[in-house]
FINUMI-351784 format. One record per atom (N, C-alpha, C): x, y, z; atom name. Coordinates in Angstrom, 1 decimal, decimal comma, m for minus. Layout:
BEGIN
+--------+--------+--------+------+
|      x |      y |      z | gunu |
+--------+--------+--------+------+
|      X |      Y |      Z |   CA |
...
+--------+--------+--------+------+
***
This chain:
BEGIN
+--------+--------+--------+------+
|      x |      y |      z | gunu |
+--------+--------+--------+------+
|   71,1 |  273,4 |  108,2 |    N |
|   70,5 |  274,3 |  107,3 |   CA |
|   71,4 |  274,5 |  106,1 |    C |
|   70,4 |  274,6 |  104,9 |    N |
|   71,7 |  274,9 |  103,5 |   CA |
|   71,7 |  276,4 |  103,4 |    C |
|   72,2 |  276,4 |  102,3 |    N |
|   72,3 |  278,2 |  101,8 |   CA |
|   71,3 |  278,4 |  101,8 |    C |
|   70,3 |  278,3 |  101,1 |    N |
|   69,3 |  279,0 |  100,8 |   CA |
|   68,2 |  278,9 |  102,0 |    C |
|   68,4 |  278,3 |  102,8 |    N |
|   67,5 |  277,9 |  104,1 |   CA |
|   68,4 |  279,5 |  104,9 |    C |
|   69,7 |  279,6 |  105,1 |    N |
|   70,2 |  281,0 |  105,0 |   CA |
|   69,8 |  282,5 |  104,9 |    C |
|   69,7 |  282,2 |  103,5 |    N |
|   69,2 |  283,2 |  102,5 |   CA |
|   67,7 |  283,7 |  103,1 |    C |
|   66,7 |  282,8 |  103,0 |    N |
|   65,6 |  283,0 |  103,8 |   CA |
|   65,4 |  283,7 |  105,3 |    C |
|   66,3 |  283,1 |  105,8 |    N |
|   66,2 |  283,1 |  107,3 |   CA |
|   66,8 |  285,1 |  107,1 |    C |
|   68,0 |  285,2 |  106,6 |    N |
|   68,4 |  286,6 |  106,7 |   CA |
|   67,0 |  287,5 |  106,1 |    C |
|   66,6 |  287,2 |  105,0 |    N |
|   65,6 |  287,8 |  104,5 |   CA |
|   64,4 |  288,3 |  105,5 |    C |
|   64,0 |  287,1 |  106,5 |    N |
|   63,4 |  287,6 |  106,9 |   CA |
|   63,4 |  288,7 |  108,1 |    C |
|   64,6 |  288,4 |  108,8 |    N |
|   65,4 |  289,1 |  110,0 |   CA |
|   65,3 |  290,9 |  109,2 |    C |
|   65,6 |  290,8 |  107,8 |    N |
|   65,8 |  291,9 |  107,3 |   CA |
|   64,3 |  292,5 |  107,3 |    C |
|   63,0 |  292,0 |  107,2 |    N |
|   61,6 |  292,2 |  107,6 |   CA |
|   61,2 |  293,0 |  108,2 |    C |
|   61,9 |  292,2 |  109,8 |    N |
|   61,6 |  293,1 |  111,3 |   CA |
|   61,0 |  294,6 |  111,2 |    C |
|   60,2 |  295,1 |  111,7 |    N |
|   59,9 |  296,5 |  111,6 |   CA |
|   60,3 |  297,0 |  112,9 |    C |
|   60,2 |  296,3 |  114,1 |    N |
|   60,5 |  296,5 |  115,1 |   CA |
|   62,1 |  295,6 |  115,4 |    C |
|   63,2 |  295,9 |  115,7 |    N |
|   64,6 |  295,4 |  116,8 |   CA |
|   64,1 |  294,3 |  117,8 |    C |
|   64,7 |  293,2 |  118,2 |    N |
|   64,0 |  292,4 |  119,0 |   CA |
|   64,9 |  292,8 |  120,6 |    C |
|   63,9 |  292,7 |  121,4 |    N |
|   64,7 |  292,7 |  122,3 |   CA |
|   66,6 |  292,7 |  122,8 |    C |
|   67,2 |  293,5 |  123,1 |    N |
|   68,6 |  294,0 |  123,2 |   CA |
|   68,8 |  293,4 |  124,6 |    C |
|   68,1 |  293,5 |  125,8 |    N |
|   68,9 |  292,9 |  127,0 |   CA |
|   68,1 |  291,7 |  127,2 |    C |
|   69,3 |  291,0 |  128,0 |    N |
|   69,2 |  289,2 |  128,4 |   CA |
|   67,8 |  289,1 |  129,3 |    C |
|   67,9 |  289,5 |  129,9 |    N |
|   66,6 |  290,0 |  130,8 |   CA |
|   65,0 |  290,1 |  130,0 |    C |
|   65,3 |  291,1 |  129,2 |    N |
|   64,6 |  291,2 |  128,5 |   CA |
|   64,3 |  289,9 |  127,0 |    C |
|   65,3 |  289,6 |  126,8 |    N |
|   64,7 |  288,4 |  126,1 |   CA |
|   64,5 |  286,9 |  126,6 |    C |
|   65,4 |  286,5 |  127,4 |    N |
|   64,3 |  285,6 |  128,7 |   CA |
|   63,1 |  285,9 |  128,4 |    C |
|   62,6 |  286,9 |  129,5 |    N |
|   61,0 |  287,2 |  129,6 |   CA |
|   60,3 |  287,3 |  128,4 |    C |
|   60,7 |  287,6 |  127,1 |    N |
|   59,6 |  287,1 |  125,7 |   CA |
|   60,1 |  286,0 |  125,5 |    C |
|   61,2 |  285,0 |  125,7 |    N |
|   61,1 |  283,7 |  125,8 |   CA |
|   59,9 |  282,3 |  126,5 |    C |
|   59,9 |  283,3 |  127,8 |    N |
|   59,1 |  283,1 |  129,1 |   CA |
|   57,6 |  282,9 |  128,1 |    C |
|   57,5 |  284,3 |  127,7 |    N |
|   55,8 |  284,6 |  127,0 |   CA |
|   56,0 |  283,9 |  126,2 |    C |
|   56,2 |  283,7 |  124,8 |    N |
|   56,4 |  282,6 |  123,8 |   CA |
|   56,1 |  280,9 |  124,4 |    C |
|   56,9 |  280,6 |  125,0 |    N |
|   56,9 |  279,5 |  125,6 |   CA |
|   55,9 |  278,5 |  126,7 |    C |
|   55,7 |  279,9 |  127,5 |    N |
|   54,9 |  279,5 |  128,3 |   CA |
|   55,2 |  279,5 |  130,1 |    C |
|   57,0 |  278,1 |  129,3 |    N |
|   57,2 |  278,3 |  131,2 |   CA |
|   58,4 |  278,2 |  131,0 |    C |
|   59,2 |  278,7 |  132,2 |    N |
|   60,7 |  278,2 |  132,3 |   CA |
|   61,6 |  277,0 |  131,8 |    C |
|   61,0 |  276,6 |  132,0 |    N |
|   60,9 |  274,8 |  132,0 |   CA |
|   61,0 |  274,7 |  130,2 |    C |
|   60,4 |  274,9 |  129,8 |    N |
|   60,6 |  275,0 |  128,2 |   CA |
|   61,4 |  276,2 |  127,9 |    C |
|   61,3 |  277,0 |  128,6 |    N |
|   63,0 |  278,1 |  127,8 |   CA |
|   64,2 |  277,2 |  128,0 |    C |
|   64,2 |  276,7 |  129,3 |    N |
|   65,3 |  275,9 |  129,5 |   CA |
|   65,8 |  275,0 |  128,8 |    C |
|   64,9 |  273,9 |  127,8 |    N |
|   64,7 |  273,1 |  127,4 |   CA |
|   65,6 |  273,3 |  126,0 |    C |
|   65,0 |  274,7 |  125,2 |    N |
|   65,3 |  275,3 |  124,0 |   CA |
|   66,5 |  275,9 |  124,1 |    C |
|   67,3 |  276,3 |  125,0 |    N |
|   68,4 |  277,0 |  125,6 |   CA |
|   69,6 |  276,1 |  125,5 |    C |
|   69,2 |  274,8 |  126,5 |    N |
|   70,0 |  274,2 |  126,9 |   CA |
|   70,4 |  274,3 |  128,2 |    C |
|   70,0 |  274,8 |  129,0 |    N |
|   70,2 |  275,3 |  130,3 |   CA |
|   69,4 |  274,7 |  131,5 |    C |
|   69,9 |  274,7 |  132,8 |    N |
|   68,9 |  274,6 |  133,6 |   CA |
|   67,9 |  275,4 |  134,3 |    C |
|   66,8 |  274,7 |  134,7 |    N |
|   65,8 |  275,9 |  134,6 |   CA |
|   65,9 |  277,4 |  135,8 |    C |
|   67,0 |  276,7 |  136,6 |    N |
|   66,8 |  278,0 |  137,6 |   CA |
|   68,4 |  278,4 |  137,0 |    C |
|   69,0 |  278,5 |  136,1 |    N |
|   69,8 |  279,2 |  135,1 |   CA |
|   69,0 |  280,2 |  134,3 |    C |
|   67,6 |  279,5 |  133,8 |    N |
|   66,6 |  280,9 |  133,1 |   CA |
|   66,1 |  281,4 |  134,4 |    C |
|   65,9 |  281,0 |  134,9 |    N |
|   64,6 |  281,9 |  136,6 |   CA |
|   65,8 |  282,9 |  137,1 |    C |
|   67,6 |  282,6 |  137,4 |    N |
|   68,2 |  283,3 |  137,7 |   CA |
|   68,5 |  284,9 |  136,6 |    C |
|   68,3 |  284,7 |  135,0 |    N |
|   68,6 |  285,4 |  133,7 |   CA |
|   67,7 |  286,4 |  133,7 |    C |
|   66,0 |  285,6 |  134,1 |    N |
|   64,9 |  286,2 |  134,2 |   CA |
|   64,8 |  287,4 |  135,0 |    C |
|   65,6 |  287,0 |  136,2 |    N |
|   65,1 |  288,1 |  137,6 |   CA |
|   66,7 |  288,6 |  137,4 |    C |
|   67,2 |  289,2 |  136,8 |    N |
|   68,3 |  289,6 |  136,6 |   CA |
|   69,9 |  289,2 |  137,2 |    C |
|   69,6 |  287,9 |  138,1 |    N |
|   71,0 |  287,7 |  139,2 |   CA |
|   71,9 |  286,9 |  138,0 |    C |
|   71,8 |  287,0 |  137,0 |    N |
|   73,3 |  286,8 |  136,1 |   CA |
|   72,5 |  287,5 |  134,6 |    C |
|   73,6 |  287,9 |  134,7 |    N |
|   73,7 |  289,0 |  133,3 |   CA |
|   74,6 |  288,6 |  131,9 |    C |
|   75,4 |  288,0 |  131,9 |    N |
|   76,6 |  287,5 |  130,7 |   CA |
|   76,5 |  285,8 |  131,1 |    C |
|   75,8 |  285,4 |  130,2 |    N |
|   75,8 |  283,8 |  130,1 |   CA |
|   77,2 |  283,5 |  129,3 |    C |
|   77,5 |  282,5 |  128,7 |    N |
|   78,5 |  282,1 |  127,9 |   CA |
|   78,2 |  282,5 |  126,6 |    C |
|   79,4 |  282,8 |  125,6 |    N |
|   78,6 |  283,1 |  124,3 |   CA |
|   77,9 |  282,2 |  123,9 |    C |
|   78,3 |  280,8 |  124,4 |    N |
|   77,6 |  279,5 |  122,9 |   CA |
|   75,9 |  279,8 |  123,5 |    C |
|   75,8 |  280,2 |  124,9 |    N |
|   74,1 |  279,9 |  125,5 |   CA |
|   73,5 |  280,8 |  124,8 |    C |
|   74,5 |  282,3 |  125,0 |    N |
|   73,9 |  283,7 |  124,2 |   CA |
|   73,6 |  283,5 |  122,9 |    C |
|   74,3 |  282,8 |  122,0 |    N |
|   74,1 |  283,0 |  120,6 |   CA |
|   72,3 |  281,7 |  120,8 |    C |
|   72,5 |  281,1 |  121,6 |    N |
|   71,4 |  280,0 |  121,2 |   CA |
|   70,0 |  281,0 |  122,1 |    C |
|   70,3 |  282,0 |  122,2 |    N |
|   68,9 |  283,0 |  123,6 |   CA |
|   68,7 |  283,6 |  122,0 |    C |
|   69,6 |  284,2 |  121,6 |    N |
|   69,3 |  285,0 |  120,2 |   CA |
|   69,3 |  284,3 |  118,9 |    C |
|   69,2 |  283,2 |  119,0 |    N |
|   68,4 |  282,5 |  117,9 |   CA |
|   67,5 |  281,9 |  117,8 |    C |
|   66,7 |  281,5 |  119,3 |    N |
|   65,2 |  281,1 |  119,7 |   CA |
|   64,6 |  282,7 |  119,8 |    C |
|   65,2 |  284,1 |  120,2 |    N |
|   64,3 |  284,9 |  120,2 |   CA |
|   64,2 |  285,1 |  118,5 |    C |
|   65,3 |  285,3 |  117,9 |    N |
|   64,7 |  285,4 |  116,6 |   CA |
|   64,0 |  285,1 |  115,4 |    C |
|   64,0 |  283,5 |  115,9 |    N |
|   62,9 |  282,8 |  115,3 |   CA |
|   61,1 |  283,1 |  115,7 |    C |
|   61,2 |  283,7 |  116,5 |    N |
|   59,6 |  283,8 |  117,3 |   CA |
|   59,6 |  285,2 |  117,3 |    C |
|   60,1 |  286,0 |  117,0 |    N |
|   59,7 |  287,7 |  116,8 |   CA |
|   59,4 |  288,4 |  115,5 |    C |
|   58,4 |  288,9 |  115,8 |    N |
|   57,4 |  289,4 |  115,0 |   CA |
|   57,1 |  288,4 |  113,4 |    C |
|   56,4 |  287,0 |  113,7 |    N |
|   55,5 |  286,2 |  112,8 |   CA |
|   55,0 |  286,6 |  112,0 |    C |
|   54,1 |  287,7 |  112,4 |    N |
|   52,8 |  288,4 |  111,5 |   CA |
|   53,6 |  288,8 |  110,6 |    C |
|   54,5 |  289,7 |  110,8 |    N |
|   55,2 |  290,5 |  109,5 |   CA |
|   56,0 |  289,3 |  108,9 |    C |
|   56,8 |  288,8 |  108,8 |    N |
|   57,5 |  288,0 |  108,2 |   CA |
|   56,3 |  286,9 |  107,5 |    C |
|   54,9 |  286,3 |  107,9 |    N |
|   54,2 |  286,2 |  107,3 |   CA |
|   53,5 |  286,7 |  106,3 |    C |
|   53,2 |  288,0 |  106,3 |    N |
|   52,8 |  289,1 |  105,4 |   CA |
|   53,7 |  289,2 |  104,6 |    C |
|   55,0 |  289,9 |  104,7 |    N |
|   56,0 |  289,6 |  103,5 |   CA |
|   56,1 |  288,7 |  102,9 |    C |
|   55,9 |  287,2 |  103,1 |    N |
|   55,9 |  286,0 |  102,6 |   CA |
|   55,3 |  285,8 |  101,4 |    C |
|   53,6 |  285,9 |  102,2 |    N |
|   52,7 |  285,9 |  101,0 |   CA |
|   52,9 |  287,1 |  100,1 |    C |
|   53,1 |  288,7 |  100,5 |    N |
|   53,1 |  289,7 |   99,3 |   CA |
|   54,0 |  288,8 |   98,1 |    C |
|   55,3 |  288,5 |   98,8 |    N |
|   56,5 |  287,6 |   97,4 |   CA |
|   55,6 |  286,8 |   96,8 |    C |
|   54,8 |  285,8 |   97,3 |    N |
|   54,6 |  284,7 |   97,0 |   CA |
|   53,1 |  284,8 |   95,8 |    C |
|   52,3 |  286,5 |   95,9 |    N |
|   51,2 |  286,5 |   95,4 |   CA |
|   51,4 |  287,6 |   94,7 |    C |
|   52,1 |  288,5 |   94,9 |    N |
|   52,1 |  289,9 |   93,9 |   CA |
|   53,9 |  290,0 |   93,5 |    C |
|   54,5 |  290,5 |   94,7 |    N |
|   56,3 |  290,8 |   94,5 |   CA |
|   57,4 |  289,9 |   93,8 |    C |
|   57,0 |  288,8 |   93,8 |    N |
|   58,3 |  287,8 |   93,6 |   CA |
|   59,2 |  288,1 |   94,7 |    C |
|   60,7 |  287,5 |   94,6 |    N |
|   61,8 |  287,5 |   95,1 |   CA |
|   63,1 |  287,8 |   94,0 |    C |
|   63,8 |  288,6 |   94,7 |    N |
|   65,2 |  289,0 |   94,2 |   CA |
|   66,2 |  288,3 |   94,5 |    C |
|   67,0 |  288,0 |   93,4 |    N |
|   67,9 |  286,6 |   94,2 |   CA |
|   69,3 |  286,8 |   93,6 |    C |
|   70,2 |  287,7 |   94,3 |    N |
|   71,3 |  288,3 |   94,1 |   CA |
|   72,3 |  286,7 |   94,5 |    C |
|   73,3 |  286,7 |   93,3 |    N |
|   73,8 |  285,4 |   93,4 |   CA |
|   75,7 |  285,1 |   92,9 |    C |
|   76,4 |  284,9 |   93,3 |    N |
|   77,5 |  284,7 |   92,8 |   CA |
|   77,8 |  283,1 |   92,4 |    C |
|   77,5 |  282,6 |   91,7 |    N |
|   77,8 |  280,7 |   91,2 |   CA |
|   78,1 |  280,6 |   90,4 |    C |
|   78,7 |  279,0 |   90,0 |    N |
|   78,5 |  278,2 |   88,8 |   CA |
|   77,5 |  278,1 |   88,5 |    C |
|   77,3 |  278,3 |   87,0 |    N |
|   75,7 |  278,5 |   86,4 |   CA |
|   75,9 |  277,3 |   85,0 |    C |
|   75,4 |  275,8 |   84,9 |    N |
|   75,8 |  275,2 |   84,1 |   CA |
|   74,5 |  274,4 |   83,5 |    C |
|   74,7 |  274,6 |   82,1 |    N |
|   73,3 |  274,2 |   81,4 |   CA |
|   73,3 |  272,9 |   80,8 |    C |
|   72,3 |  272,7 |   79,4 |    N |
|   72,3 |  271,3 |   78,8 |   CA |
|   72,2 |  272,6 |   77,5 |    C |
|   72,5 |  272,9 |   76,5 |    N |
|   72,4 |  273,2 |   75,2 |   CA |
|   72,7 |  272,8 |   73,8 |    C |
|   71,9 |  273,2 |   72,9 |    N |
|   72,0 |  272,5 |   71,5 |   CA |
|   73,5 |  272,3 |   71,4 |    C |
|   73,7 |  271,5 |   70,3 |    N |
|   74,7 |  271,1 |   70,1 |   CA |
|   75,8 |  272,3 |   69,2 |    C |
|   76,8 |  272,8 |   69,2 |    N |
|   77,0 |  273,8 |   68,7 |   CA |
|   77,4 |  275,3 |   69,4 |    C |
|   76,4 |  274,9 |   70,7 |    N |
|   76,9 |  276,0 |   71,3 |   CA |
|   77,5 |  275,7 |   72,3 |    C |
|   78,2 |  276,7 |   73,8 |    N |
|   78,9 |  276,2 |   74,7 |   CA |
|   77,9 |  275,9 |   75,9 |    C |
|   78,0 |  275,1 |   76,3 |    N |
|   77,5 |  274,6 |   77,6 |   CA |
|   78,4 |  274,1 |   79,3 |    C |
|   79,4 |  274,9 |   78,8 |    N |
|   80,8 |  275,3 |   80,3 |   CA |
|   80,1 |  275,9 |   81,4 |    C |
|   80,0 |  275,6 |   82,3 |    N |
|   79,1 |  276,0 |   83,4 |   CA |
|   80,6 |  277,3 |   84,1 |    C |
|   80,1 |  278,5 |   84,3 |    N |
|   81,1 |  279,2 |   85,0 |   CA |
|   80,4 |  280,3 |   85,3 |    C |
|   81,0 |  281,1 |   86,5 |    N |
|   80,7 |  281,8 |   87,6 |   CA |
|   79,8 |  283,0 |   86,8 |    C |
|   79,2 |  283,3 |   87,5 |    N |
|   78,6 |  284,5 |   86,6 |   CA |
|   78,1 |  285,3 |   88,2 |    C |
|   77,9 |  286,5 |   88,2 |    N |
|   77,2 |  287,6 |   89,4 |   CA |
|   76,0 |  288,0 |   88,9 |    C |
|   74,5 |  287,1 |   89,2 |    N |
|   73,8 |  287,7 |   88,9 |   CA |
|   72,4 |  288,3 |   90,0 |    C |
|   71,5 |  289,4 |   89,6 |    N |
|   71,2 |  289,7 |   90,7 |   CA |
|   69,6 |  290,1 |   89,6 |    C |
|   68,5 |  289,0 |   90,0 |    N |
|   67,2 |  288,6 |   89,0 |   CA |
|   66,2 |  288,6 |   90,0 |    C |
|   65,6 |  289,3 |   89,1 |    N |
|   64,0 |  289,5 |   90,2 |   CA |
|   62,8 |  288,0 |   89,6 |    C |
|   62,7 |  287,8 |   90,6 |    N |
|   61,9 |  286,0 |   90,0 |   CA |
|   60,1 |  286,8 |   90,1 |    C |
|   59,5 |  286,1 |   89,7 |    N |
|   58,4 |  286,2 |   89,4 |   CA |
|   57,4 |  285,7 |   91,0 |    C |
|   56,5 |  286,2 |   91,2 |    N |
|   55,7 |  285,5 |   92,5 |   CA |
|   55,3 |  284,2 |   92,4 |    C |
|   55,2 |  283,2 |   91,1 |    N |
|   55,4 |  281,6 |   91,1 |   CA |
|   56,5 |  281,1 |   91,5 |    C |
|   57,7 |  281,6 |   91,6 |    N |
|   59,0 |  280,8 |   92,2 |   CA |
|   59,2 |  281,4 |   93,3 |    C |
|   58,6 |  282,4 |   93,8 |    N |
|   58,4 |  282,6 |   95,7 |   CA |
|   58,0 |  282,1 |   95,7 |    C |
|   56,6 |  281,5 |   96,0 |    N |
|   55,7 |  280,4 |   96,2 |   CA |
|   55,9 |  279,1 |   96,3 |    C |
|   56,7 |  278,7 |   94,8 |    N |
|   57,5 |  277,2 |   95,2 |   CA |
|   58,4 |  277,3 |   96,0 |    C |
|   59,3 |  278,4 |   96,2 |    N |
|   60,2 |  278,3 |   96,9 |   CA |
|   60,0 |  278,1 |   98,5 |    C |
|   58,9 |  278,8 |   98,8 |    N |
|   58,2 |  279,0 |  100,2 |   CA |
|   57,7 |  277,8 |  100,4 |    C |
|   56,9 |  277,2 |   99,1 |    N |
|   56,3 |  276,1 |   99,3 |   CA |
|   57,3 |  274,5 |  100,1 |    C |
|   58,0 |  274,6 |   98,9 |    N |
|   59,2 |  273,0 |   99,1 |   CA |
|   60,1 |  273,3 |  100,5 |    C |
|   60,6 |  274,6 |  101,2 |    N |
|   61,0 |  274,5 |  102,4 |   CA |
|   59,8 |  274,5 |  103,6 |    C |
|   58,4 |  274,6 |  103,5 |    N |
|   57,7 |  274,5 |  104,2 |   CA |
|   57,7 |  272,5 |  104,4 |    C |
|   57,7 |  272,2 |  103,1 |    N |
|   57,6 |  270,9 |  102,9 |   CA |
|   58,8 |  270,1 |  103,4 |    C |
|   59,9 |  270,9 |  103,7 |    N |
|   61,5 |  269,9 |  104,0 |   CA |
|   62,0 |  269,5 |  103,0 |    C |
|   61,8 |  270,9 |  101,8 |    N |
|   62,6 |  270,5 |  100,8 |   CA |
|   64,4 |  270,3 |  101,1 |    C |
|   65,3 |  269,3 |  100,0 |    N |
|   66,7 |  269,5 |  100,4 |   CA |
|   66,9 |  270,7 |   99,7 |    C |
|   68,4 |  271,3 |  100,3 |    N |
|   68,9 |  272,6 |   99,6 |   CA |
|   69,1 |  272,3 |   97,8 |    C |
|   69,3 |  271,2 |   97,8 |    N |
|   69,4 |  270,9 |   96,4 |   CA |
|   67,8 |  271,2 |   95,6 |    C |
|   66,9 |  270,5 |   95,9 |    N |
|   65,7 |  270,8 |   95,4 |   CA |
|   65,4 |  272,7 |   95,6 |    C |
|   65,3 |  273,1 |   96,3 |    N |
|   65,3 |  274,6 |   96,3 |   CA |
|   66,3 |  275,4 |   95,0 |    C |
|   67,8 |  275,1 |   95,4 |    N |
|   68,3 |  275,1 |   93,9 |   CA |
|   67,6 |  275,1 |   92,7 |    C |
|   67,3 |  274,1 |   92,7 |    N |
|   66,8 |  274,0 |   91,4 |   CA |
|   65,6 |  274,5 |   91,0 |    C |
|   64,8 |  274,8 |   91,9 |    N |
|   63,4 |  276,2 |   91,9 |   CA |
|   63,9 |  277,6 |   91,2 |    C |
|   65,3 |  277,9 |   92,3 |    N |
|   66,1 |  279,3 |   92,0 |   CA |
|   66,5 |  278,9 |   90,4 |    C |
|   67,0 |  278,0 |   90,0 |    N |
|   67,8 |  278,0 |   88,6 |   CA |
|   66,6 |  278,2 |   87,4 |    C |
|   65,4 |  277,1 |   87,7 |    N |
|   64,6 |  277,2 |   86,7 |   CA |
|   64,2 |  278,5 |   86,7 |    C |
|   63,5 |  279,6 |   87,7 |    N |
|   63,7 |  280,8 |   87,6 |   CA |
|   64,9 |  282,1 |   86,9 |    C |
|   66,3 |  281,2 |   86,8 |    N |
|   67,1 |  281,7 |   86,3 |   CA |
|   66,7 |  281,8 |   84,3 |    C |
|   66,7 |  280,0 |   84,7 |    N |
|   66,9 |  280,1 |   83,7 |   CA |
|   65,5 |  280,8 |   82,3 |    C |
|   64,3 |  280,8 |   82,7 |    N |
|   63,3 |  281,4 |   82,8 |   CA |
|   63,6 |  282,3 |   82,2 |    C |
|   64,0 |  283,1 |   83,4 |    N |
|   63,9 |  285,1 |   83,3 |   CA |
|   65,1 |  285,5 |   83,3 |    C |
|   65,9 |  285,0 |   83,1 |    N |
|   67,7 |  285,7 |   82,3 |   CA |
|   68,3 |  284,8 |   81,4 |    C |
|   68,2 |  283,6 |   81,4 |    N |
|   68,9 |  282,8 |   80,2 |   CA |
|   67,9 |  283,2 |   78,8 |    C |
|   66,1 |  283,0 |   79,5 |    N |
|   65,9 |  282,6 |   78,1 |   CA |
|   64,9 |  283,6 |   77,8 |    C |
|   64,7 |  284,7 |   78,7 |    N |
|   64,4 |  286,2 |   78,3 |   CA |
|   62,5 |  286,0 |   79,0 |    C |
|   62,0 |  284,9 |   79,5 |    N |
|   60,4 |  284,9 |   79,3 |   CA |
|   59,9 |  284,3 |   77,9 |    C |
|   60,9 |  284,1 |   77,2 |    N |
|   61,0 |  283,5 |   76,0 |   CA |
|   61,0 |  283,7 |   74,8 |    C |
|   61,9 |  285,4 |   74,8 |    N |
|   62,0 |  285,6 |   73,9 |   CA |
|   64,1 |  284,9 |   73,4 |    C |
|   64,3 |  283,9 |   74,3 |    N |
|   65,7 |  284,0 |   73,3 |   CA |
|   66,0 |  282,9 |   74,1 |    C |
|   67,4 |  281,8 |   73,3 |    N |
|   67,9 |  280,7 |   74,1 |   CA |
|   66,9 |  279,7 |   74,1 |    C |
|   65,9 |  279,4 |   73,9 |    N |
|   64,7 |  278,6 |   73,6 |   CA |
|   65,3 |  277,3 |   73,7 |    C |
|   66,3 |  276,3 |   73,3 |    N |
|   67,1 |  275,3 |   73,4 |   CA |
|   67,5 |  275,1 |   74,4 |    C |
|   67,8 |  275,7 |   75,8 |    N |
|   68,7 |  275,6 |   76,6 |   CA |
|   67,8 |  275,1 |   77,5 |    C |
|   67,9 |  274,1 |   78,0 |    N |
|   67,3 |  273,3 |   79,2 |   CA |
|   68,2 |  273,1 |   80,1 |    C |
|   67,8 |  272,4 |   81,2 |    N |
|   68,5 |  271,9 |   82,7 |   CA |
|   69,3 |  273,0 |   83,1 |    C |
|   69,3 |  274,3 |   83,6 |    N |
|   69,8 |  274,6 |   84,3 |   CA |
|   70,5 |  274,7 |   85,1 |    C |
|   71,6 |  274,4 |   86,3 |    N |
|   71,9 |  274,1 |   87,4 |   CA |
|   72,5 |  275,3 |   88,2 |    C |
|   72,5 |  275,1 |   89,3 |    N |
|   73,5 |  276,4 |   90,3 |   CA |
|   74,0 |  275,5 |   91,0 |    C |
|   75,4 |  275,6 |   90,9 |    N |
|   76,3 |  274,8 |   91,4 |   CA |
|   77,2 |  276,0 |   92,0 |    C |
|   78,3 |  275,0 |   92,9 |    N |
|   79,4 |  276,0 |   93,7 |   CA |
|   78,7 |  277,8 |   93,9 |    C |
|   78,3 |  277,6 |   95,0 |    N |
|   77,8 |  279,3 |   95,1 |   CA |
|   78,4 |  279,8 |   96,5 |    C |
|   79,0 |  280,8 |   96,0 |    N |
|   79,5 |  281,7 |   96,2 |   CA |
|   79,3 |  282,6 |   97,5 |    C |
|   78,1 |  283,0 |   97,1 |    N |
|   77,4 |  284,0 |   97,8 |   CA |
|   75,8 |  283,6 |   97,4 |    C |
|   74,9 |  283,8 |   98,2 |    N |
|   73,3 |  283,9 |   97,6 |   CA |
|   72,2 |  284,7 |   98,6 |    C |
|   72,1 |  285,5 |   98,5 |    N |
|   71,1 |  286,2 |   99,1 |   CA |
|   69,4 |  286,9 |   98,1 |    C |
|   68,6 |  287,0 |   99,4 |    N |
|   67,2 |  286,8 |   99,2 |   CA |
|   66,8 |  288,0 |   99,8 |    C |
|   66,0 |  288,9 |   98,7 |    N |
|   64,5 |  289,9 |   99,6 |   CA |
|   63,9 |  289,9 |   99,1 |    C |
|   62,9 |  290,0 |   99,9 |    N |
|   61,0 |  290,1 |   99,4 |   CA |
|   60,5 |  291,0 |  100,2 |    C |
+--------+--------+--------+------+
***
């Protein structure tokens, strides 16, 4: 996963209206329901299956970290869809997305002026057309680079060139070296 595959993923954990399950026991068993059967929790775990049957019925309680972090990254991907779906679309049809960013920010500009790509901290509310691409091209398997470049045109859009009132000359974009980049919708 790249940054912004990241960025996303936090965004949506940040969603949650409801905490997902807190004991092992208890997230097994919505593993169980999600899944179906042991046999496929196991599968997604990495474990054997009377390793989950044993987690399930509570006769081991502290797995290894590396199994625990991989229980709490299959339960997290599969809890609560609806909402993280709904949030999706609101970004993607009415909200936009906020895209708080520390990077190299480097352009193509007329001749005359400076076009030195350097770090800038910005924090830009995008319009609900670049949620939508953005939702769109990682639904599609976009690379982190192509996503980039959704987030920059948006930059450059709606803070380089005002919606169009200013900068009118300045094309290509890019976001390079980043820093930090985080996402809410």
């Amino acid at each position: 996963m790249g940054e912004i595959d990241d960025a996303i993923e936090r965004a949506d954990q940040e969603a949650f209206t409801r905490q997902p399950p807190k004991t092992l026991q208890a997230r097994i068993n919505f593993l169980v329901k999600q899944l179906k059967t042991t046999k496929a929790v196991a599968a997604e775990i990495g474990v054997s299956q009377r390793s989950v049957e044993r987690y399930r019925k509570g006769e081991r309680k502290h797995p290894p970290k590396a199994i625990a972090d991989r229980i709490d990254t299959a339960v997290r991907a599969r809890w609560q869809p609806q909402v993280r779906k709904r949030r999706r679309k609101q970004a993607a049809t009415t909200r936009g997305i906020t895209v708080e960013t520390r990077a190299r920010f480097g352009y193509t500009a007329p001749i005359g002026t400076t076009d030195d790509g350097r770090f800038r901290r910005l924090t830009v509310h995008l319009p609900a057309v670049y949620a939508q691409r953005l939702f769109n091209a990682r639904d599609a398997g976009a690379s982190d680079q192509q996503m980039r470049q959704i987030i920059a045109e948006g930059f450059k859009d709606i803070y380089f060139q005002d919606g169009g009132n200013r900068a009118m000359g300045l094309t290509d974009v890019t976001l390079n070296d980043i820093d930090y980049l985080d996402l809410d919708y």
